[in-house]
C-alpha positions in Angstrom: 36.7 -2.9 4.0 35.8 -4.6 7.1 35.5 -8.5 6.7 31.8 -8.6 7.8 30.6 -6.2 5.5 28.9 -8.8 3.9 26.6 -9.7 7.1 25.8 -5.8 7.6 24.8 -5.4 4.6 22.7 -8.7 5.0 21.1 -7.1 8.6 20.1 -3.5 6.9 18.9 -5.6 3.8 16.7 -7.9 6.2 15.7 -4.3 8.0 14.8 -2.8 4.6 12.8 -5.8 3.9 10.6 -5.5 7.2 10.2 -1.7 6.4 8.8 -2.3 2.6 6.7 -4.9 3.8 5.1 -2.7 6.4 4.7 0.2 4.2 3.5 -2.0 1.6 0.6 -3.6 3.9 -0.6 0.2 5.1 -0.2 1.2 1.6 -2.7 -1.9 0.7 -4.9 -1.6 3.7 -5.6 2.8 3.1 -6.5 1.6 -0.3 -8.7 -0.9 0.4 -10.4 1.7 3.1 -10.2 4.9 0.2 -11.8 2.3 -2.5 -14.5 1.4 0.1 -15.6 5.0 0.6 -15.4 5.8 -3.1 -18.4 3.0 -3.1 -20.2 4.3 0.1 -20.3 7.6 -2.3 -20.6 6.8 -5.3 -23.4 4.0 -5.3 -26.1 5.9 -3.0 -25.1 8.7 -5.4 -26.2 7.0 -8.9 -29.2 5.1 -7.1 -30.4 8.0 -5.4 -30.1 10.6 -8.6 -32.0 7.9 -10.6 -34.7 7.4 -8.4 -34.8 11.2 -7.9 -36.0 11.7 -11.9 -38.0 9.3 -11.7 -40.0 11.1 -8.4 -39.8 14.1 -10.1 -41.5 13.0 -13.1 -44.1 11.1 -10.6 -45.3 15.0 -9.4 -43.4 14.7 -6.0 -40.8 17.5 -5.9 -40.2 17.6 -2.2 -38.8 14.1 -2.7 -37.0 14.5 -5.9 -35.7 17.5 -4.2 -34.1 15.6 -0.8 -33.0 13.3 -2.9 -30.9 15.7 -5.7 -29.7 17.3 -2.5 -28.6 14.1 -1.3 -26.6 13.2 -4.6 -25.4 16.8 -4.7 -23.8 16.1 -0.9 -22.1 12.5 -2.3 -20.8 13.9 -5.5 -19.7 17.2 -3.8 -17.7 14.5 -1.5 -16.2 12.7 -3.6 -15.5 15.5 -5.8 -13.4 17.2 -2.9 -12.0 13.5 -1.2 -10.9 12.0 -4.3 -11.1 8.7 -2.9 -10.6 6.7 -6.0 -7.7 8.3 -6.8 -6.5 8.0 -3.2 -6.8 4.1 -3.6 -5.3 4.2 -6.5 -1.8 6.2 -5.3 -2.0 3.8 -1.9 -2.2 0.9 -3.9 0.5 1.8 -6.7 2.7 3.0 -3.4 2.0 -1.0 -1.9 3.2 -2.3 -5.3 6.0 -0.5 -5.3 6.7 -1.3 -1.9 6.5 -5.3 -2.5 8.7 -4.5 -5.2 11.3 -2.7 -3.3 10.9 -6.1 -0.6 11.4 -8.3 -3.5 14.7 -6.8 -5.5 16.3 -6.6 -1.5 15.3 -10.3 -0.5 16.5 -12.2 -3.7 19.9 -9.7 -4.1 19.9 -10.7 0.0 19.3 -14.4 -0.3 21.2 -14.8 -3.8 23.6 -12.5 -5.2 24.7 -11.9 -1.5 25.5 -15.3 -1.1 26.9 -15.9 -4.8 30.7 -14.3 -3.8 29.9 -10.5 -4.8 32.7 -8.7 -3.6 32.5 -6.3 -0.6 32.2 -2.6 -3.0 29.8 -4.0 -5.8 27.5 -5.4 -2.7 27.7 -2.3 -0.8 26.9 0.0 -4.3 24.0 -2.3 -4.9 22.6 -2.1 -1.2 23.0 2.1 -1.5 20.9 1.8 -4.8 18.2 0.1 -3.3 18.3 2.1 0.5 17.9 5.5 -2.5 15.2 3.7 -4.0 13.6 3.1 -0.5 13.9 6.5 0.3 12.2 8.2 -2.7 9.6 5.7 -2.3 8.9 7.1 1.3 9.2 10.9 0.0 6.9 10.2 -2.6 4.0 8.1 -1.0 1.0 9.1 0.1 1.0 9.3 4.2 -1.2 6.5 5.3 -2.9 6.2 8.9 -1.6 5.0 12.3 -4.8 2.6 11.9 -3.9 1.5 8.5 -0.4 0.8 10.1 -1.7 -1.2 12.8 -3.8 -3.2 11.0 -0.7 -4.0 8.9 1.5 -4.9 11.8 -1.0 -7.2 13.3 -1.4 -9.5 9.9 2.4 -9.5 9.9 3.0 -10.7 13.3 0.0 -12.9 12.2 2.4 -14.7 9.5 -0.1 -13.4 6.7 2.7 -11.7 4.8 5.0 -15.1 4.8 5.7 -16.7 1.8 4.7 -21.0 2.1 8.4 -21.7 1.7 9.0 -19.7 4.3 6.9 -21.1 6.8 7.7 -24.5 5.8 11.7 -24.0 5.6 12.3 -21.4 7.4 16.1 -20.0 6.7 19.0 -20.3 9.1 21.3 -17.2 8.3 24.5 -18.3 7.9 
């Protein structure tokens, strides 16, 4: 095997690491959005049916009407959008993602560095690069905005842990 196996393993480690932590931050970010419309349904939708009976026991039927036509709209919409359970698959793909990050950083700044030979470090980095990829097959896709909005709190630092900013690692 070719003596710097060890430091190209280390580079597609560090790139794997970027990746997850994108993916993970979009992943976070469409939930967030998804969760938000479940809530912009389904509150107007419980408020409006409720004070619809109570209009329509009041004698104004026009009212009670708009307003079961209006709860009929939300639960039709979040009957068809699903967004709680699309918050919930973004966010389980996020956690999944940091966890991916995690296992690739500490087997990167560890076991890397503990004297693994060349073969077990390469099997180890093609378990986690198949992890990685079923990950990607099996996530829900996210948006370009949710992406963006990822990339700028990244560049920000937001995703950095304190040690991190404080020490921040010379690769050797």
């Amino acid at each position: 095997m070719a003596p710097d196996i060890i430091e190209r393993i280390s580079d597609e480690l560090l790139r794997m690491e970027e990746d997850c932590n994108h993916s993970a931050k979009a992943h976070f970010n469409a939930s967030d959005r998804w969760a938000l419309w479940n809530y912009c349904f389904g509150i107007p939708s419980v408020v409006l049916s409720t004070a619809a009976g109570a209009t329509f026991f009041k004698d104004y039927p026009v009212l009670a009407g708009s307003m079961a036509l209006g709860v009929a709209v939300l639960t039709s919409l979040m009957t068809f959008l699903k967004p709680g359970e699309k918050a919930g698959g973004h966010k389980s793909s996020g956690d999944q993602y940091l966890a991916l990050k995690n296992n690739a950083r500490v087997f990167r700044e560890i076991e890397l560095r503990s004297g693994i030979e060349a073969e077990a470090a390469l099997n180890a980095m093609k378990s986690l690069t198949t992890r990685r990829d079923e990950l990607n097959q099996a996530s829900p896709p996210f948006s370009r905005s949710d992406f963006e909005k990822a990339k700028k709190g990244i560049d920000a630092g937001e995703s950095l842990h304190v040690v991190d900013k404080v020490k921040p690692h010379v690769r050797s």
